[in-house]
Each structure stands twice: as structure tokens, then as C-alpha cells.
ZAMARGU-4260 file (C-alpha; in steps of 0.2 Angstrom, whole numbers, plus 5000, padded with zeros to 4 digits):
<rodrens>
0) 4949/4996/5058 | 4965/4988/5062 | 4966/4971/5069 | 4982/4963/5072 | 5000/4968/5073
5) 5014/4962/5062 | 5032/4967/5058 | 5021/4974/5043 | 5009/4986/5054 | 4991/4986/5058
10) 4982/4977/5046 | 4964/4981/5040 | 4947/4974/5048 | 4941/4957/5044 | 4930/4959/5029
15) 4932/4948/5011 | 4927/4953/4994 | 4926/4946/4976 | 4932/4954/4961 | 4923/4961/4945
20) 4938/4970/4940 | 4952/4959/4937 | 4956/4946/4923 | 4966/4928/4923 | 4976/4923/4909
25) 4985/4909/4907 | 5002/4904/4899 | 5005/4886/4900 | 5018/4873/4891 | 5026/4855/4894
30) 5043/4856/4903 | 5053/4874/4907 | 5043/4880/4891 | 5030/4892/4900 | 5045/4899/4911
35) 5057/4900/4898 | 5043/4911/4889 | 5038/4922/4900 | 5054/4926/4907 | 5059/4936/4892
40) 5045/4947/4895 | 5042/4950/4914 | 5052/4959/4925 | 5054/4947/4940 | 5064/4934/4940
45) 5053/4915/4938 | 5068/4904/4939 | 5075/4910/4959 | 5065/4912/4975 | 5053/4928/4975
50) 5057/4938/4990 | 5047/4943/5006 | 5040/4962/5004 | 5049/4973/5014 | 5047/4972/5034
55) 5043/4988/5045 | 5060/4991/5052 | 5058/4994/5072 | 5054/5010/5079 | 5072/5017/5083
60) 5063/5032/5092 | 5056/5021/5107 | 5070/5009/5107 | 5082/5022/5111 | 5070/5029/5124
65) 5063/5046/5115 | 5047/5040/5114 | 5037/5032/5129 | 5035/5013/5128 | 5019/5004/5134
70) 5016/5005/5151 | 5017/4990/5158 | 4997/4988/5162 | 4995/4993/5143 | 4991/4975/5133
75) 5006/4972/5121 | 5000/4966/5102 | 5010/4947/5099 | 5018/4951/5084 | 5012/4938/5070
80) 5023/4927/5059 | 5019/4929/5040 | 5020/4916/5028 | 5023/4918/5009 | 5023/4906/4995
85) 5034/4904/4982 | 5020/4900/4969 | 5014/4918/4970 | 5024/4933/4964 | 5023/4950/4959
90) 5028/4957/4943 | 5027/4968/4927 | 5026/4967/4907 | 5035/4980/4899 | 5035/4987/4882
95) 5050/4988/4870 | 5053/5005/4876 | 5055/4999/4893 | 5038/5007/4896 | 5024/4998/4908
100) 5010/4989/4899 | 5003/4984/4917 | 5008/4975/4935 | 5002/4956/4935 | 5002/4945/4950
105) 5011/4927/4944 | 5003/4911/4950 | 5010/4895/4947 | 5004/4879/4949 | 5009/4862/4939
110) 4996/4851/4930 | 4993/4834/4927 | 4989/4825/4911 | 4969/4827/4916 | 4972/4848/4918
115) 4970/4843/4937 | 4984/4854/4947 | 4995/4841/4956 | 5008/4842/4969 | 5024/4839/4955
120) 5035/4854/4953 | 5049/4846/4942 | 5049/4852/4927 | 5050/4835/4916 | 5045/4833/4897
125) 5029/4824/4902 | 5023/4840/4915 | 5014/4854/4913 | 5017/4872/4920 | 5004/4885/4920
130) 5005/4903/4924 | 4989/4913/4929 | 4990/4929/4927 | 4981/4941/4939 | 4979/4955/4929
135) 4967/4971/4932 | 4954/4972/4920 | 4957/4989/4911 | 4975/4982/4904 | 4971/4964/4899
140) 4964/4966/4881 | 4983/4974/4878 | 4992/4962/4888 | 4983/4945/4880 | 4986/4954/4863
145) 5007/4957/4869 | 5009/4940/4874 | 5000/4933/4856 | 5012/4945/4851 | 5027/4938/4858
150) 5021/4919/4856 | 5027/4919/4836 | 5029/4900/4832 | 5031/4893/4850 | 5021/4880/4847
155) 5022/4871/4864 | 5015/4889/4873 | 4997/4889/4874 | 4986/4906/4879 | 4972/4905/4884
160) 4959/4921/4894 | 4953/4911/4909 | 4941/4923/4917 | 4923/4916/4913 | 4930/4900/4924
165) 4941/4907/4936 | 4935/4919/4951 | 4947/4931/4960 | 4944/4937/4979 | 4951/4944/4995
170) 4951/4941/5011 | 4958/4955/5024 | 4961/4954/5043 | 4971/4937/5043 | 4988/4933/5040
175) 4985/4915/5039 | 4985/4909/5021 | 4989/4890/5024 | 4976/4876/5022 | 4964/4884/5007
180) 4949/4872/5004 | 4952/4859/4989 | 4949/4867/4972 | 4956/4886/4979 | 4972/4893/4978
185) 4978/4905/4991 | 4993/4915/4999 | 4996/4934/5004 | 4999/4946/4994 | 5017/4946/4986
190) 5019/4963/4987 | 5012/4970/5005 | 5003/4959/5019 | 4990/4972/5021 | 4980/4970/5005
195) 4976/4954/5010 | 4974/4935/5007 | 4975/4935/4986 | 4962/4918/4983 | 4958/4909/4966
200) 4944/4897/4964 | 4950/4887/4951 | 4945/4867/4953 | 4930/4856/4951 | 4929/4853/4969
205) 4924/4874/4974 | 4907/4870/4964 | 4905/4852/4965 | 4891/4854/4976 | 4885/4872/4969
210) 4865/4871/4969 | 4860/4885/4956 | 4845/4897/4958 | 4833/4897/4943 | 4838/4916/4938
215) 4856/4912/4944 | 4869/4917/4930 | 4877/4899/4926 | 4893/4900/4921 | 4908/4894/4932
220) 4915/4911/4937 | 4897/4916/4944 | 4896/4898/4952 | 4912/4901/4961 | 4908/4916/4967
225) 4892/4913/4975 | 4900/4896/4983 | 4916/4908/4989 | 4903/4919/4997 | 4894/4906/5005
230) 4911/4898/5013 | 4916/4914/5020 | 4899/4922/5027 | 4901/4913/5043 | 4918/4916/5045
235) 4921/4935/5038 | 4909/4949/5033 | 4908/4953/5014 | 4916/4970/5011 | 4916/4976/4995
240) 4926/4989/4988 | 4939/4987/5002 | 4954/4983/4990 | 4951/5002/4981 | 4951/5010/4999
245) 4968/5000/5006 | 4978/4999/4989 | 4977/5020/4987 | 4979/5022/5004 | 4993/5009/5004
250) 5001/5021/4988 | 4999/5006/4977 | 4994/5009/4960 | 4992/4998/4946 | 4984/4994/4929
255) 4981/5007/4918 | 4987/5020/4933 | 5005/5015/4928 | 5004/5011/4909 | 5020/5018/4901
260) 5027/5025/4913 | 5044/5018/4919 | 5047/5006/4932 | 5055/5016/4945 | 5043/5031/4946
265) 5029/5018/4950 | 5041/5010/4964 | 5039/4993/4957 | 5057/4989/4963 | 5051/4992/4983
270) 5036/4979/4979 | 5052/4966/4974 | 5042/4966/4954 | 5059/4970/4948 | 5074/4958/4947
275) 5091/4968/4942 | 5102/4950/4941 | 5090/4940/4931 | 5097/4938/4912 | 5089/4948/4896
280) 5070/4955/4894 | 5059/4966/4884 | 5063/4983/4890 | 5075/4978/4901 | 5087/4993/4894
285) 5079/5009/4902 | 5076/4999/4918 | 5092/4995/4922 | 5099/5009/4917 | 5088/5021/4928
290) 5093/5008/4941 | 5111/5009/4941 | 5115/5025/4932 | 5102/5037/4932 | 5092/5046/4945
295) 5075/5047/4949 | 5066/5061/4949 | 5047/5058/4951 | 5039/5047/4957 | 5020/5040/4964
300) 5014/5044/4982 | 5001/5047/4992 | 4994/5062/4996 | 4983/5069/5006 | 4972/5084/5003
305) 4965/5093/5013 | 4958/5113/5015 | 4968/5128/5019 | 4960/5131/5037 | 4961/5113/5043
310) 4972/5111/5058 | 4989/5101/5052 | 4989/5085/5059 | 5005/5081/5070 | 5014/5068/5060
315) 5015/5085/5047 | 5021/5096/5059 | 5035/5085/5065 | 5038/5083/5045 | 5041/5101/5043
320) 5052/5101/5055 | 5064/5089/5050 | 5063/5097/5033 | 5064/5116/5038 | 5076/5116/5051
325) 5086/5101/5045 | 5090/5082/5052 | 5101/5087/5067 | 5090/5102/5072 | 5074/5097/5068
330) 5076/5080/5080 | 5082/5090/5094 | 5069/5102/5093 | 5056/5087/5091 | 5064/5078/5106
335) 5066/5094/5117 | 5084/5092/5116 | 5087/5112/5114 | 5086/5114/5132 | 5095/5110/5149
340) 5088/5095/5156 | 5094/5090/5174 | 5090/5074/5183 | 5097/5056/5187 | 5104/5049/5170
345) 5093/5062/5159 | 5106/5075/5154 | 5104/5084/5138 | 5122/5077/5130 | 5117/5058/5137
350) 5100/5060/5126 | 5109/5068/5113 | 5120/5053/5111 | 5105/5042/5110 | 5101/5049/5094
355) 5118/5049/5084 | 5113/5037/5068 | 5096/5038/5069 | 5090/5047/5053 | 5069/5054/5055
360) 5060/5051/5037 | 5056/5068/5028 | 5039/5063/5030 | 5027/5053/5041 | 5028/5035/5038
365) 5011/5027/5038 | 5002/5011/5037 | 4983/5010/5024 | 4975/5007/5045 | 4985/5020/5051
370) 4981/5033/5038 | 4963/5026/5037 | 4962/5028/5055 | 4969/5046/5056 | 4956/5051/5039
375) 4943/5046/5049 | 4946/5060/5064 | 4951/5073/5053 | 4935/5069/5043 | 4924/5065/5057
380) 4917/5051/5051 | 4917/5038/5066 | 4906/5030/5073 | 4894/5037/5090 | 4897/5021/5099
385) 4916/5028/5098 | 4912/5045/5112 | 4917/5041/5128 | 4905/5035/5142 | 4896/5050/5149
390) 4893/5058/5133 | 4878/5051/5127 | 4863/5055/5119 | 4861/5077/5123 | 4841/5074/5123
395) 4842/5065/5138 | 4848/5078/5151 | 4850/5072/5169 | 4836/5059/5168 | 4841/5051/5185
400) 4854/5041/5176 | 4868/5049/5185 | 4873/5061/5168 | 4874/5079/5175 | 4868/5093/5166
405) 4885/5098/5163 | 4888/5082/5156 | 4873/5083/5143 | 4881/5099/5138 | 4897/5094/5134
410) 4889/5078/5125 | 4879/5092/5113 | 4894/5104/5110 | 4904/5088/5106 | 4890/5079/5096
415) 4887/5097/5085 | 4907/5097/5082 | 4906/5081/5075 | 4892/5086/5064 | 4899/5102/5059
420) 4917/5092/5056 | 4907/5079/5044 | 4899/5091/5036 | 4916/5100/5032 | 4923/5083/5025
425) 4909/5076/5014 | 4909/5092/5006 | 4929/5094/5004 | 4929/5074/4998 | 4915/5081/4985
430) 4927/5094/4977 | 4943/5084/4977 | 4932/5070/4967 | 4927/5081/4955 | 4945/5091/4953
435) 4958/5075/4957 | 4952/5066/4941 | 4968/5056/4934 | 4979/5067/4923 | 4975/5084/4933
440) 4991/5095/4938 | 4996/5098/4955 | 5000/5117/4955 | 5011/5124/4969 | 5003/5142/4972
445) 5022/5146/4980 | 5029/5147/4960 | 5014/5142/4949 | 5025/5127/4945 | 5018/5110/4941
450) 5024/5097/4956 | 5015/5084/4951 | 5001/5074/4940 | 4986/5063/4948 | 4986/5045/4942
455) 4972/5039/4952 | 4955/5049/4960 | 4954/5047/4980 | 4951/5033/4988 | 4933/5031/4991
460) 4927/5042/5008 | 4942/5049/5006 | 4955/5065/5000 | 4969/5051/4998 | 4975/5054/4981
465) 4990/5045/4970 | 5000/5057/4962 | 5015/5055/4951 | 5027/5069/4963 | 5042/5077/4959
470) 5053/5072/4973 | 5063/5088/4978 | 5045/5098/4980 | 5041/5083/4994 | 5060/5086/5001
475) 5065/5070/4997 | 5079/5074/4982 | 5091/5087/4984 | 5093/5101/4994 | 5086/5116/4989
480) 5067/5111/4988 | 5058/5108/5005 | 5040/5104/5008 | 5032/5115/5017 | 5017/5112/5029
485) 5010/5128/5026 | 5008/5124/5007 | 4996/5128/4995 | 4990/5121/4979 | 4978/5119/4965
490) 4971/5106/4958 | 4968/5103/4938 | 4956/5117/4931 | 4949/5123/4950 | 4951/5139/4956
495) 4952/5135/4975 | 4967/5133/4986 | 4970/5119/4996 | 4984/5109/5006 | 4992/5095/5002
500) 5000/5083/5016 | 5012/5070/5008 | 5016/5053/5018 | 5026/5037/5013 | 5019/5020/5015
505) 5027/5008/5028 | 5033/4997/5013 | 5045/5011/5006 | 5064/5011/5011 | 5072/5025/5015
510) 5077/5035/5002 | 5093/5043/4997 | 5092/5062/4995 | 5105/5063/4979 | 5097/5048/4968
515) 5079/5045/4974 | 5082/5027/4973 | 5083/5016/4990 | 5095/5023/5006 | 5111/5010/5006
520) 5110/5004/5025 | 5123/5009/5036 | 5133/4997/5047 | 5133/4994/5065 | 5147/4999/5068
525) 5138/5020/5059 | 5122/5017/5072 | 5131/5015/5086 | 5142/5031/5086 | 5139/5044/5098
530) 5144/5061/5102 | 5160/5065/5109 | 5161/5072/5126 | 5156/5091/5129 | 5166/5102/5141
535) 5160/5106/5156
</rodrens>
């Protein structure tokens, strides 16, 4: 599942897809006229740099030797250099109140007097600038009717809904977005590496060649799809319906998933959608004023469901630690810092100094791979080639192939425990689709209270849910709320309790317990402190 590492964590398998479900619509104008439009109306910034999304910071646990490095037979992943354009960008379209209408992704490309993009970025009277906005499907009726909206008498903007002749796709398992065949535009994703390679197919030259088939749809988007298809089969295998699967599991949601709520709750300030220096834009009011007055209460995570009798996995149980017995306790109890230790430069004080500044997240950080990864044990769903040499097929007994019979039964008891563990988790994915539909409650059995509101079903073969949380019932605003890993909940109009196991994605920051909004970074001078001597 994961393939390479980067200061961005594991990345998926190498697969590409094309998409049904998103729209391109275009804003273009002579000069600065485009930018000058659409800067009143989008939440990022168009006229500085758009910056890189938000780097894993490095594991202060095994740097500071409380967890095991890598032996040193153990093959270390080269850490891959990511590249990011300044031609792609995230952002967002707010309504007067200040209220999301959607997320977009910005392409920008400049034009030629022929509608051919060219290489020219000035911005001179005779130039052209075009916008294309990436937009999912299930908002862009309302955002092409806002932008009309908004256009009044401009009479050097011109709209336009480029879907039939533009085609949208993926690629995943690469970080390497440079050298796009002519007539494509490519670059990562803005707002994490890990959802992929964003690609348009948007001139003559992708189709040039194009031979149709009789019963072949015609029209340039269909054209462009099938020519896309044909590039990449040789290189990456078609895998359709991965976006879905990483983006919920990444805790990304978009479209009509974020549609009037505020900015904040849907973390568009961590995917860098949000610029707080950039001058006046509509709705810029309640956004700024979340941002530097208020505090945020709620907002959309990941969540995990599982059932009641399920084992909690370890990244949980560490978690609740931290939570239940508080930073300082919980890290010694983690690190088995509460007994005496003896030995040659191992003393309990000398490790206990190693820790001094370094803060443990409420929750389990995860990468989409990481979590993908650990569904897929908890679930069972792996494949056979995965069980360790000497566990084959059961039927087989000791055939002379040097498997023992004691061998064959192991490989039956483990091959039935994997059959009884999928069984388990197709049937608890079934009830959580049919229960997690967007706008169920989240009800904590604990008080009957609402904690939270589903804005997105699970990912598909999966219990990962996005769900709009209230942050002091996940422990991470204020101190009077914990989350418990003994929890229970239920879910919309069912009956049945289950569990539900919270987790931050890799592109959050930490967060500060008194505002909800991003941790501010202590100095150097903060991390390096350590304890004062103890008596003897």
C-alpha cells in the first residue's frame, strides 16, 4: 500500500484514475483583470507565492532515543524531495456570511492571442490569464451561478464551464510532477502530497492522434480520457475510486461536505486555503475574526468506528494515556519512566531529561497509508500471499514438502481467524454504511450528549468516517472533557453501541488546548531544558 517515504509519510500505491466527479471552470481576462476578479472572492491569496503544505515534523520520540531506531541491517527509505508549483493552489469561495460555498483547486496558466497557453507570465495589456477552477461536481452549478453573480458589468472577465473539453485525473505513488507530456498540466496536490499528482488534459496536442472507436462517445473530455488511459497503462495501473478512499482517510473533506460551514471548522487554514494578510474578500469578516479573536470549537476529523468488543489498537491505548493520566505522567508511564532503571548511561533522571519539551499529541498521528494499513489488520482484509512462509495452504498436510503437521495446524487455526476477522468487518462496514449517512449525530452513551455530526459516509471498505467533532469530547480543547478509549456511542437513528477511535492526520499542527487553533512553536532555547538534578 505504501510506497515511498517523504518528510510527508508513506504515500499510497501506484495506481491513477480519471475523474467523473469534478468540474473545470474558467475565469479569464486581459492583464491583472482575472486576478484582480477573483481575488475579491477567494480565500487564498493570487498575487504572493502559495506555500508548501505542511511537512511531518521528525519523530522527537526516536530522536531523543525513546524509541528504537532502525537496526543497522534494516534498509532505511531515502527521503524524497517534493516539488510544488506556483501555478496550482488551494482555496475557497465564501458566501457573504463568511460561510463556505466550496473548496476549488486554482490553476493558472497564461494564453496567447490563439487560446494556446504559452510560457508568458507578465501580466501586459495584450496577455491573457486564465484561471481553471478544479471544482467538485456537487458545488459547481452554485459556484458558476456565484461568480455570474459577482461579474456585474466587468466586461473584460469572461466565464466560461470547461468540463465537456477538459478532463481531470490522478496519479498516486510518485512525487515526481515535472515534465507533463505537451497538451497536460500537472503538479502535486497543493494541499497534501499524498492525494497525488493533480493532471489536466487541456491542449490539442493530448488528442491529436486520438483514433476513435465507432461506438466511442466523441467529445473532447471522453477523447482525452481514453488517450490519458492509454499513456499511463504501461506505466501505472488504473485504480479507480482511490481519491475517495485516501482523501477520507487523509480527513479531507470537500464540496458539498463543507458547504456553509465556516472555514475553520473544516481546517482550510492547515491546507494553506486561507490567507490572513491578503487585503478585503467576500466573507472575509467572520474568517478573520474566528482566526484572531475567537476560539474554535468544532471541528472535522477522522474517526474510526469500530465495535465494543474489538481489541483497541495500540496507537489508542497510548492516546488514552496521555489523556487520562496527563502529559507528564502519561509519557512516563508510556516510556517506563516510573521505575528504577540501572545500567551504563540509562538512569531513570538521564531519560527523564530526554523528554523535557517534548509534548505527545492527544491522539495518534496518522498518514491515509498508515491508517489504510492498520484498517486493513483490524479488518482482516489482506491478502493470503501476506502469511508467513510455513503457513500455507491447510489441505495440504505434510505432503513431503517439509510442512509438519503441526505446521498445517497452525496455518488452519490462523487461516479460520482470518475468516472469522473478515467476516466480523464486512458485516460492521455494512452497519456503519447504512447508520454513518451525512448529517447523523454522534451520541456519547457516557451523557446522551451530541459530540458530533457526520459530513461524509466511510471511506469505501472502510469504518473511517468524517465527522464535524466537538473538540473538548476528543481532549483536544480544555480540560475538563477527555477521550476515553473505553467510549461508547451511537450512531444517528441505530440502536447499537459502538466505539469510536479518533486520529489526526499527518498534515495537522499541533493544536493549542485553550483556542483550538494551531500550537505557536516554542523556541530552542523551550526544547532544550531539562530537569534539574534530583538528590541522591
Amino acid at each position: 500500500m505504501a510506497s515511498a517515504a517523504t518528510k510527508y509519510g508513506k504515500l499510497w500505491g501506484r495506481g491513477y484514475e480519471s475523474f467523473k466527479s469534478r468540474r473545470i471552470l474558467s475565469v479569464s481576462g486581459t492583464a491583472d483583470h482575472a486576478t484582480t476578479y477573483l481575488q475579491g472572492l477567494v480565500t487564498s491569496d493570487l498575487t504572493s507565492e502559495p506555500r508548501a503544505p505542511r511537512e511531518e515534523e521528525e519523530d522527537v520520540a526516536t530522536a531523543r532515543g525513546l524509541k528504537p531506531k532502525p537496526a543497522a541491517t534494516e534498509e532505511v527509505e531515502v527521503e524524497v524531495p517534493v516539488k510544488f508549483t506556483s501555478k496550482m493552489r488551494s482555496t475557497c469561495f465564501l458566501d457573504h456570511r463568511g460561510r463556505i460555498l466550496t473548496d476549488a483547486i486554482l490553476w493558472k496558466r497564461s494564453l496567447d492571442d490563439d487560446n494556446k497557453a504559452t510560457d508568458d507570465t507578465s501580466s501586459s495589456s495584450s496577455s491573457t490569464t486564465e484561471y481553471l477552477i478544479d471544482v467538485p461536481s456537487d458545488t459547481a452549478d452554485m459556484l458558476f451561478d456565484h461568480l455570474k453573480q459577482h461579474k456585474l458589468r466587468r466586461s473584460k472577465i469572461q466565464l466560461a464551464d470547461r468540463t465537456d473539453d477538459i478532463s481531470v485525473h490522478a496519479v498516486y505513488g510518485t512525487l515526481n510532477a515535472e515534465g507533463a507530456p505537451p497538451g497536460y498540466l500537472a503538479a502535486m496536490d497543493p494541499r497534501h502530497p499524498s492525494l497525488g499528482m493533480r493532471i489536466l488534459s487541456v491542449g490539442s496536442e493530448a488528442i491529436a492522434n486520438d483514433q476513435d472507436d465507432d461506438d466511442a462517445p466523441s467529445n473532447d473530455r471522453s477523447k482525452r480520457t481514453r488517450h490519458f488511459s492509454k499513456l499511463m497503462n504501461n506505466f501505472f495501473p488504473h485504480a479507480p475510486g482511490t481519491y475517495s478512499v485516501i482523501r477520507k482517510l487523509s480527513g479531507i473533506a470537500e464540496g458539498s461536505e463543507i458547504t456553509s460551514r465556516t472555514a475553520l471548522e473544516c481546517n482550510q487554514e492547515f491546507l494553506n486555503s486561507i490567507s490572513f494578510s491578503k487585503g478585503c474578500y467576500l466573507g472575509q469578516e467572520l474568517t478573520a475574526r474566528s482566526q484572531f479573536t475567537g476560539v474554535v470549537r468544532k471541528r472535522i476529523l477522522p474517526i474510526m468506528i469500530v465495535d465494543t468488543e474489538m481489541e483497541v489498537p495500540r496507537p489508542w491505548i497510548m492516546a488514552g494515556m496521555i489523556q487520562e493520566l496527563g502529559e507528564k505522567d502519561g509519557v512516563e508511564k508510556i516510556f517506563g519512566l516510573t521505575k528504577e532503571e540501572g545500567g551504563d548511561g540509562n538512569s531513570t533522571t538521564e531519560r527523564k531529561a530526554t523528554i523535557v519539551g517534548y509534548i505527545p499529541p492527544p491522539l495518534p498521528k496518522m498518514s491515509a497509508a498508515g491508517a489504510g494499513s492498520l484498517i486493513s489488520m483490524m479488518m482482516g482484509s489482506f491478502d493470503a500471499s501476506e502469511i508467513p512462509e510455513g503457513e500455507g495452504n491447510p489441505q495440504e498436510g505434510n505432503s513431503g514438502d517439509g510442512i509438519s503437521q503441526e505446521d498445517s495446524n497452525i496455518a488452519r487455526e490462523r487461516e479460520e481467524e482470518i475468516k472469522k476477522l473478515r467476516e466480523a468487518g464486512d458485516k460492521l462496514q455494512n452497519e456503519v454504511s447504512e447508520l454513518a449517512v451525512p448529517g447523523a449525530s454522534i451520541v456519547d452513551k457516557k451523557d446522551g450528549k451530541t459530540i458530533g455530526k457526520i459530513v461524509s459516509s466511510p471511506a469505501p471498505g472502510t469504518t473511517v468516517i468524517l465527522a464535524q467533532m466537538r473538540l473538548d469530547r476528543v481532549g483536544l480543547l480544555g480540560k475538563d472533557e477527555k477521550w476515553s478509549r473505553t467510549n461508547k456511542i451511537l450512531i444517528g437513528e441505530g440502536s447499537k453501541e459502538y466505539r469510536y477511535l479518533p486520529y489526526l492526520p499527518l498534515w495537522w499542527p499541533d493544536i493549542d488546548s485553550e483556542t483550538g487553533k494551531e500550537r505557536e512553536k516554542k523556541t530552542e532555547e523551550d526544547e532544550l531544558d531539562i530537569l534539574p538534578p534530583q538528590d541522591s
